[in-house]
C-alpha positions in Angstrom: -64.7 9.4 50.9 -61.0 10.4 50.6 -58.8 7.8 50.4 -55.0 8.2 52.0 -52.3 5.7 53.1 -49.3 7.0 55.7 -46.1 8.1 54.3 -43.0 5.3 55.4 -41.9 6.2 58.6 -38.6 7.1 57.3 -39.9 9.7 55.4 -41.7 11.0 58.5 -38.7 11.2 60.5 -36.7 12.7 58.3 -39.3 16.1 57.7 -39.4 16.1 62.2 -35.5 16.7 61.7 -34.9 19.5 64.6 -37.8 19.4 65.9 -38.2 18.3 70.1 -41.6 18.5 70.2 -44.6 17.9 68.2 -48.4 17.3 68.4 -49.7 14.6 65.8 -52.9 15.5 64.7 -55.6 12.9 63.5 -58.9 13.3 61.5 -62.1 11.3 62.6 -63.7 10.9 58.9 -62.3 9.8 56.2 -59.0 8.8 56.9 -60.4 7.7 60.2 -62.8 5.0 57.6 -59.3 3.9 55.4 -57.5 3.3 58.8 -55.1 5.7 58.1 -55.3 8.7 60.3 -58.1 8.2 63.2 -57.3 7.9 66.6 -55.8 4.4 66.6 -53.5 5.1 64.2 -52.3 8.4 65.5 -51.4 6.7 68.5 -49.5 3.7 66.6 -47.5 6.4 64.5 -46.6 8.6 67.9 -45.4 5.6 69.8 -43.5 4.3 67.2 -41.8 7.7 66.6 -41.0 8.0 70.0 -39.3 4.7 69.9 -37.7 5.4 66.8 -36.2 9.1 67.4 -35.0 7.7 70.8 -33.2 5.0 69.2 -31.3 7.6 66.9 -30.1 9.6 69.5 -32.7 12.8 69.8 -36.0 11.6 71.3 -38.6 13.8 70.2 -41.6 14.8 72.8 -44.6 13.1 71.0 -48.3 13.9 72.1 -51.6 13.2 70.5 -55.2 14.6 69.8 -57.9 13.7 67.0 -60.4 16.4 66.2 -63.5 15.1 64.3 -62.7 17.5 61.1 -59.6 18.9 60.2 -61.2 20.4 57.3 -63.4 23.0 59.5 -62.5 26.1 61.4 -64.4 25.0 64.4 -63.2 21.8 64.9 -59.2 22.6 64.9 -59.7 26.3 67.0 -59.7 24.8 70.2 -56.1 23.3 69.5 -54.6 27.1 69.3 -54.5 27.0 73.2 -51.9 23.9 73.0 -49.7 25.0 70.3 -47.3 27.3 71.7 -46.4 24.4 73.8 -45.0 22.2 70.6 -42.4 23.6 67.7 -44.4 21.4 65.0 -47.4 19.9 64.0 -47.6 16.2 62.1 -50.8 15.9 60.5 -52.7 12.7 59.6 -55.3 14.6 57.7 -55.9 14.4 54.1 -54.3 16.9 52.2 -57.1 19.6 52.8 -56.7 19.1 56.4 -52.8 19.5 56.1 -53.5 23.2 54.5 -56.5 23.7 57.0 -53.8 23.7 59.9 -51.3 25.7 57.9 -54.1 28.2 56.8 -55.0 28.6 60.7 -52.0 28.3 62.4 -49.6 30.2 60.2 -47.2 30.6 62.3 -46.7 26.8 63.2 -44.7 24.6 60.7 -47.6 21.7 59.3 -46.0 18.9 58.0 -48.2 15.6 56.4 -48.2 12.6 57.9 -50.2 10.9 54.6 -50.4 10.7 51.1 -54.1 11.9 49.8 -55.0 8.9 47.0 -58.2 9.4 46.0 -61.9 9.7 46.2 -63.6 6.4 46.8 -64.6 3.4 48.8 -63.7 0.4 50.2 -65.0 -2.8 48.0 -64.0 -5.3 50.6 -62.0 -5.6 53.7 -58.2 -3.9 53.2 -59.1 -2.9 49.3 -60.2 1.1 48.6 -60.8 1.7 44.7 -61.3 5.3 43.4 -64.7 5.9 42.0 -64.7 10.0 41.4 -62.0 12.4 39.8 -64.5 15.4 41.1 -64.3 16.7 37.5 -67.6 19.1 38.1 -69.8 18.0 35.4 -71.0 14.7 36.6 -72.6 12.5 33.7 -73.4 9.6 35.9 -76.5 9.7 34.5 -75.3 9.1 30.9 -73.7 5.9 32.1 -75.8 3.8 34.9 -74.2 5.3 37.8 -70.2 4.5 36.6 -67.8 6.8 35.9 -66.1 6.8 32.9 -63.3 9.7 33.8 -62.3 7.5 37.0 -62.8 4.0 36.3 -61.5 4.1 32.5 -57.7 4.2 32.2 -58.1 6.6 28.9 -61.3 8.6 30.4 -63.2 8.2 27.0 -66.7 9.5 26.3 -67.6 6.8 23.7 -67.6 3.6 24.6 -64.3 1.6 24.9 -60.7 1.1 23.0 -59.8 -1.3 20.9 -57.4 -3.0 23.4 -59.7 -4.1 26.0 -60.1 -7.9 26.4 -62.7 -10.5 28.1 -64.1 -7.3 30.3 -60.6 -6.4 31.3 -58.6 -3.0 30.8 -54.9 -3.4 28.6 -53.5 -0.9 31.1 -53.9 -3.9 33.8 -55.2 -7.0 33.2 -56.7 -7.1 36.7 -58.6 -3.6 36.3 -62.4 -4.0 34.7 -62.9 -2.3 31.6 -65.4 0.7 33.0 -67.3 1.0 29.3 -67.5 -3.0 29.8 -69.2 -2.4 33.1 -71.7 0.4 31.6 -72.9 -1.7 28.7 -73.8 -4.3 31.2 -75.6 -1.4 33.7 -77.1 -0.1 30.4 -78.6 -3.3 29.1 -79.9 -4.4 32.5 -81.4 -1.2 33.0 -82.7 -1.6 29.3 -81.2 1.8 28.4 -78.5 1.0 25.7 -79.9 3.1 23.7 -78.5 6.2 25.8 -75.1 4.8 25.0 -75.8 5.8 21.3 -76.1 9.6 21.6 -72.5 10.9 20.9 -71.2 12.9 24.0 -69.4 15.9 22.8 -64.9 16.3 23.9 -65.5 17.1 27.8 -65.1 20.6 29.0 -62.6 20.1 31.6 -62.9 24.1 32.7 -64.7 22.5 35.9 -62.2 20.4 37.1 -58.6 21.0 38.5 -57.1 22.1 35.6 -59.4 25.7 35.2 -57.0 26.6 38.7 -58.5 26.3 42.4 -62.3 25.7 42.4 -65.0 27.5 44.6 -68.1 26.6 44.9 -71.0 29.9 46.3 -74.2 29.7 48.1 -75.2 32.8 48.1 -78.4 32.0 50.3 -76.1 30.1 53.1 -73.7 33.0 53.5 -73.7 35.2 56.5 -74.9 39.3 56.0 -71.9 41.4 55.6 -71.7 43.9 58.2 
């Protein structure tokens, strides 16, 4: 899942600046899961806003809805009929659903409510690790389900540095070492010998840095007219 935390409420109040009225907007998925923009806390972040901009001396009107997906046409069409009633929009979306709203409702000013983290999940209760970069050439399968480009502070291909110690990462002593983590997959899966096949410098022309990605199913898309 995406993983996001809420900006300081400082921060918040500054970007509502000249605003009076304003519609937070919460997610029920992901950030919904890391308890950071579902329905409860959507209702936490109005009410403290309320109080907050009402102690400074310029109240702003605060009102709230949660739509299941910010990050779909259908599920953030049927707020159009509210909007002309509210100068801004606070999102509690991850970052695609901030640009979702903005992409819909142009003429609306979107501002985030959240900082997007990462992709992963949560290991126990209050603690989300990443687990996926979304690079677009997964090679799970070369190393017993973990991912090097996430999990290893350098992203090698090869096995480990020279600076890892007793299992643990130099970069923080509390991180695992990931190639640590797949030689001990590897050997209980009894597939170390995988781990000798040199993997070739990664093409990173599938992740972020070839510009926007798209991905095309032609054989889901609609007839053109």
């Amino acid at each position: 899942m995406i993983v996001a935390e809420q900006k300081p409420l400082a921060e918040i109040k500054e970007m509502l600046q000249g605003y009076d009225r304003v519609l937070v907007v919460g997610c029920g998925t992901c950030v919904t899961v890391c308890l950071a923009g579902g329905e409860k806390e959507v209702g936490i972040l109005a009410s403290a806003l309320r109080m907050a901009t009402k102690l400074d001396g310029h109240g702003i009107a605060m009102d709230e809805v949660t739509v299941q997906r910010q990050c779909e046409w259908e599920y953030i069409d049927p707020l159009r009929e509210r909007l002309a009633n509210y100068d801004a929009i606070l999102s509690l979306g991850c970052g695609v659903g901030v640009q979702t709203l903005a992409e819909r409702f142009p003429d609306k000013r979107v501002l985030p409510g959240l900082n997007t983290r990462f992709m992963g999940l949560p290991t126990e209760q209050g603690v989300w690790e990443e687990r996926c970069q979304a690079c677009g050439d997964c090679i799970l399968d070369l190393t017993g389900g973990i991912c090097p480009i996430a999990r290893c502070s350098k992203q090698l291909l090869n096995g480990p540095c020279g600076g890892s110690q007793r299992g643990k990462c130099e970069v923080n002593s509390e991180t695992p070492c990931a190639w640590q983590l797949i030689w001990e997959r590897m050997t209980a899966l009894g597939m170390l010998d995988r781990l000798l096949q040199i993997q070739p410098p990664k093409d990173w022309r599938t992740s972020r840095d070839g510009g926007p990605r798209r991905i095309i199913r032609e054989d889901l898309r609609l007839p053109e007219d």
